[in-house]
C-alpha positions in Angstrom: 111.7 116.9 94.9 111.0 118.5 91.4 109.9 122.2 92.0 107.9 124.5 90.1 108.9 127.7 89.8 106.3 130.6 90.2 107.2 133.9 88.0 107.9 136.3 90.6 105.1 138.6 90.2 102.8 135.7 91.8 105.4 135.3 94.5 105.7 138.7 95.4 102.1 138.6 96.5 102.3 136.0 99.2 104.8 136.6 102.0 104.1 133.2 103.6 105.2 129.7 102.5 103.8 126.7 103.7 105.3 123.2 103.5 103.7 120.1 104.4 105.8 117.1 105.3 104.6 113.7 103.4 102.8 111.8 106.0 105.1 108.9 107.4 104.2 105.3 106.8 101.9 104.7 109.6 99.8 107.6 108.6 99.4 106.9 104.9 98.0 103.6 105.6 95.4 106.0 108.2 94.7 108.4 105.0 94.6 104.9 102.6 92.2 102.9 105.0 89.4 106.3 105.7 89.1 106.8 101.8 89.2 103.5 100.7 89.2 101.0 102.9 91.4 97.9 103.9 93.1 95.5 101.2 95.7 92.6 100.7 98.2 94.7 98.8 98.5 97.9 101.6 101.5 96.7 103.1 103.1 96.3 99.7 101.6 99.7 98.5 103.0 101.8 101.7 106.2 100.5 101.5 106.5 100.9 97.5 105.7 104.7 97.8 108.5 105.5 100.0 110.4 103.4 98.2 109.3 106.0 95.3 109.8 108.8 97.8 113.5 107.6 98.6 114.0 107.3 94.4 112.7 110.9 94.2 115.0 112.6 96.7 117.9 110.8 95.6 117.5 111.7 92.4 116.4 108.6 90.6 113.4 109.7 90.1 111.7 112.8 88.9 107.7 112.2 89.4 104.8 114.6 90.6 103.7 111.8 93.2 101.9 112.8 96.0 98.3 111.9 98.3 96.1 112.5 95.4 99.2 110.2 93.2 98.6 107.2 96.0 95.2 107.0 97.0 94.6 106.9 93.0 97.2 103.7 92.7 95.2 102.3 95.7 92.2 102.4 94.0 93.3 101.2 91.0 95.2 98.2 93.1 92.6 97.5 95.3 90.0 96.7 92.3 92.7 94.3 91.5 91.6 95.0 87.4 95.5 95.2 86.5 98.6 94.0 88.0 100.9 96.4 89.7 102.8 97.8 86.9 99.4 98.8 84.8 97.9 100.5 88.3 101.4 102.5 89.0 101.5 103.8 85.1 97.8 104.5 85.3 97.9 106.3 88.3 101.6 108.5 88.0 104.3 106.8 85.9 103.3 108.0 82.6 104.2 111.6 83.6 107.4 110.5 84.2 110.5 110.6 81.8 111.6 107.3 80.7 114.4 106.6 83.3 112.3 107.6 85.7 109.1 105.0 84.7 112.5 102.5 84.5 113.3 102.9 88.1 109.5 103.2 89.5 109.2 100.1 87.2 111.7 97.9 89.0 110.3 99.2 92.3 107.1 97.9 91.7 108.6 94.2 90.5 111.0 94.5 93.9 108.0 95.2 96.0 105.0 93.4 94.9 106.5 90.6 92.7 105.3 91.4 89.6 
């Protein structure tokens, strides 16, 4: 997962790390349905961002996608006002480098058929 580095001044202040695990499949779909409700494509959508999950820790993919990065392609998919593509590069692909937006690209033709 890409990292950012604090300068170690900031660090130095906090002697505790947290991590959170990303939520597994089941759960998003929870997080996905209380915020925005049920639609056709949630299936496709869960199983498209671990797809883009799997990319990122192998390497294939270096993207800042997270809950806030999903629920914002759900939105954008559920309104159904662009296909697939359009909704990904809306909601996290354009701050990707360009292999990166390749990969998440093919990912989204694999999973939804577009």
């Amino acid at each position: 997962f890409p990292v950012t580095i604090l300068p170690v001044p900031l660090l130095d202040r906090f002697d505790t790390a947290i991590e959170v695990e990303f939520p597994t499949e089941e759960r998003l779909r929870e997080i996905i349905r209380s915020r925005i409700g049920e639609f056709s494509t949630l299936e496709a959508l869960s199983q498209f961002v671990y797809e883009v999950r799997r990319a990122i820790k192998t390497g294939q993919v270096f993207s800042p996608f997270g809950i806030r990065s999903t629920l914002k392609f759900a939105r954008k998919l559920k309104k159904n006002e662009f296909d697939p593509w359009t909704c990904a590069a809306l909601s996290f692909a354009n701050m990707t480098d360009e292999v990166s937006r390749s990969v998440i690209k093919g990912l989204v033709s694999r999973v939804f058929g577009a």
